[in-house]
Phi, psi and omega in degrees: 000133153257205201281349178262353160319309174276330187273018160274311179324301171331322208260294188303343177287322203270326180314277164008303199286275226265358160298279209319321190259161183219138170276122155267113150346134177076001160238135182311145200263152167256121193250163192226141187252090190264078193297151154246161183294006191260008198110304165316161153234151182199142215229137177199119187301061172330116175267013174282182181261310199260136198313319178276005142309319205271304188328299177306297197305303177330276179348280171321301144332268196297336174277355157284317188304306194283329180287321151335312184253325169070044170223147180294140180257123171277070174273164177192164177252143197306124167098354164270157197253357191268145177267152166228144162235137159078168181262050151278144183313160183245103168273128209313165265149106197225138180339302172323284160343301194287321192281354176276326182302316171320271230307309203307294195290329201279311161264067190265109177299101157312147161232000000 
């Protein structure tokens, strides 16, 4: 594929997307940095409100991309150093999740 080829895919995947979803105004958006293998890069603006909302949506974007295209997408969200490939799900790290892991390393039965 080239490239005006995929920036039709982009467009018409993200167009799809954003029918679904809806913005409320005055809350911060989750934006995503999306590499394709050919090099580009292209950015995309989760209209949901709440972070596991914008993921799922993020998500949903990418498992279109690749089914379009048929190559794994290399993503990360702007201004993060962590990379993601392909739309598998992510998992979220939640206050419980740290403090069990704390309590686990902090009491740790020697035997």
């Amino acid at each position: 594929m080239n490239s005006i080829q995929l920036a039709e895919v982009f467009k018409n995947v993200t167009n799809q997307v954003r029918l679904e979803m809806v913005h409320r105004k005055g809350k911060k958006r989750i934006k995503v940095e999306i590499n394709l293998q050919d090099g580009s890069k292209r950015y995309y603006t989760a209209r949901a409100d709440s972070k596991k909302d914008a993921l799922h949506e993020i998500l949903m974007v990418i498992r279109c991309i690749e089914a379009e295209t048929g190559q794994k997408i290399l993503w990360r969200e702007a201004g993060s150093e962590t990379y993601h490939l392909g739309s598998k799900s992510i998992k979220e790290f939640s206050l419980i999740n740290k403090l069990r892991k704390f309590w686990d390393m902090f009491w740790e039965i020697k035997e």
